[in-house]
C-alpha positions as CSV (number, residue, x, y, z in Angstrom):
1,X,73.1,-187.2,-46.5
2,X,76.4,-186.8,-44.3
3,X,76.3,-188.7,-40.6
4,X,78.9,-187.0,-38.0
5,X,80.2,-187.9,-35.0
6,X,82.3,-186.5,-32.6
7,X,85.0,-188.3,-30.3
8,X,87.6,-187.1,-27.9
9,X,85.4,-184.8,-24.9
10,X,85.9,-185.5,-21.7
11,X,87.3,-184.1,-18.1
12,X,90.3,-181.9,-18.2
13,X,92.2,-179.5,-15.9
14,X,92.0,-175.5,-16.5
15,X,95.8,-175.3,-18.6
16,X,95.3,-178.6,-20.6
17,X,94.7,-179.7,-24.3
18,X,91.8,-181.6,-25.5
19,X,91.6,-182.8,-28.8
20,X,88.0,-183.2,-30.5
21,X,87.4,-185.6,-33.8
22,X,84.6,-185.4,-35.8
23,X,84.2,-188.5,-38.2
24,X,81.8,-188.1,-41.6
25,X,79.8,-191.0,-43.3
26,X,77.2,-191.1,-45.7
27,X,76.8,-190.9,-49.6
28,X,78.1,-187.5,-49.6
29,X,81.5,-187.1,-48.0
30,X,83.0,-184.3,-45.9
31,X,85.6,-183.0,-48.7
32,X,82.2,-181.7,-50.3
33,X,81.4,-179.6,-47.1
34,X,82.5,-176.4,-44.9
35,X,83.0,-177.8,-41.4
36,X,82.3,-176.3,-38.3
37,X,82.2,-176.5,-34.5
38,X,79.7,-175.4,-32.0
39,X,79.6,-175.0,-28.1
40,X,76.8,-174.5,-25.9
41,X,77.7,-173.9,-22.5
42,X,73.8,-174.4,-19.6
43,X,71.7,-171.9,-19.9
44,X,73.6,-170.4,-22.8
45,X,73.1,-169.9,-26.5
46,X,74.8,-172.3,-29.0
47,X,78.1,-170.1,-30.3
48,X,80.6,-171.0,-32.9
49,X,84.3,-171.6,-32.6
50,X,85.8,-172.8,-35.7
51,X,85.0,-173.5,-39.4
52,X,87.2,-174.7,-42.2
53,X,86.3,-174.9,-45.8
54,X,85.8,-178.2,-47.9
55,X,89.4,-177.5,-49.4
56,X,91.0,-176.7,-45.8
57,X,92.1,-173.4,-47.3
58,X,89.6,-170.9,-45.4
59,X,89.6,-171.2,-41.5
60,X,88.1,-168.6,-39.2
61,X,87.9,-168.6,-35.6
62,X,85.9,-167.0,-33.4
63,X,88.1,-164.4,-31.4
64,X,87.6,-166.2,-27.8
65,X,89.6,-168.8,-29.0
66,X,92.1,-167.5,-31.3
67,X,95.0,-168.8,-30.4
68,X,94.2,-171.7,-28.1
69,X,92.1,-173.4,-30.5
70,X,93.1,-175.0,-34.1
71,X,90.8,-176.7,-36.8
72,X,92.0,-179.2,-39.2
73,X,90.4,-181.1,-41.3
74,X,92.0,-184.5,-43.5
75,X,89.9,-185.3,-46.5
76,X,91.3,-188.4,-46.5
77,X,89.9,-190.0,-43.3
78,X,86.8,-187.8,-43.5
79,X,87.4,-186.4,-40.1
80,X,88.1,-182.4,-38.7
81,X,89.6,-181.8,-35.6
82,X,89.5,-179.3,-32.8
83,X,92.6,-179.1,-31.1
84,X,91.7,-177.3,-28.0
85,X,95.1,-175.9,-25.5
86,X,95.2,-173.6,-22.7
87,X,91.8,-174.7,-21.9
88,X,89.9,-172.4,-19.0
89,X,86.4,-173.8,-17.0
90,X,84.5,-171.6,-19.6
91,X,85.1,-173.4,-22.2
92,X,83.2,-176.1,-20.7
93,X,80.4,-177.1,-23.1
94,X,78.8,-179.3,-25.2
95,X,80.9,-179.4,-28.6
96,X,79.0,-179.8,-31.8
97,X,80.6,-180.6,-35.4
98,X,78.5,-179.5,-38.2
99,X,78.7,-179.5,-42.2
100,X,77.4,-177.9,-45.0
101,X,77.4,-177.0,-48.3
102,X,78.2,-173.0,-47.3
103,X,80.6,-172.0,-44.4
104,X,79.1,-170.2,-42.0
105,X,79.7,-168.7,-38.5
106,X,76.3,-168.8,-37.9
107,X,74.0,-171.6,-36.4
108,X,72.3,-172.8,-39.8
109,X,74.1,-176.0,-40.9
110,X,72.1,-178.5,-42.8
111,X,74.2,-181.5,-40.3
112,X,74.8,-182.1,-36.8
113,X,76.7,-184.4,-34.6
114,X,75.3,-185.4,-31.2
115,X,77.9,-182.9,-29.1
116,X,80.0,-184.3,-27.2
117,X,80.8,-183.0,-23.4
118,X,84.2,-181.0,-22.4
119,X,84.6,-180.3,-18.7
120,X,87.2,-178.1,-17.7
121,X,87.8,-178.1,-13.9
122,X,89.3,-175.2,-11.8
């Protein structure tokens, strides 16, 4: 059983950085999972953005936010990041971290986080 939860949303200008954390607890630590992040924008579908293997070694991106967006995740501490620059009012969302035992860019992780807001203003 993994426990997530994400830190680090809030209200930024379009052409700022944001940086999301997303902590792991439980009996089964995140070094044994692929990591991912979510968005879901109102009224829209839940997307991906980001997923890293449990060894850090596979990342992928979805292409929207190659280049503005980097995923990092320190075994250590239990915790992946989104580090989020350039940022534009479409990225505003609710951001979900999510683990599992197979990396995926789909929406079919076993764990959740709550989501946490971004809010990029014009």
């Amino acid at each position: 059983q993994v426990q997530l939860v994400e830190s680090g949303g809030g209200v930024v200008q379009a052409g700022g950085s944001l940086r999301l954390s997303c902590a792991a607890s439980g009996r089964t630590f995140s070094r044994s999972y692929a990591m991912s992040w979510f968005r879901q924008a109102p009224g829209k579908e839940r997307e991906f953005v980001a997923a890293i293997s449990l060894s850090g070694g596979s990342i992928y991106y979805a292409d929207s936010m190659k280049g503005r967006f980097t995923i990092s995740r320190d075994n250590v501490k239990n915790t992946v990041y989104l580090q989020m620059n350039s940022l534009k009012p479409e990225d505003t969302a609710v951001y979900y971290c999510a683990a599992d035992r197979v990396l995926s860019m789909k929406d079919e992780y076993d764990y959740w986080g709550q989501g946490i807001q971004v809010t990029v203003s014009s």
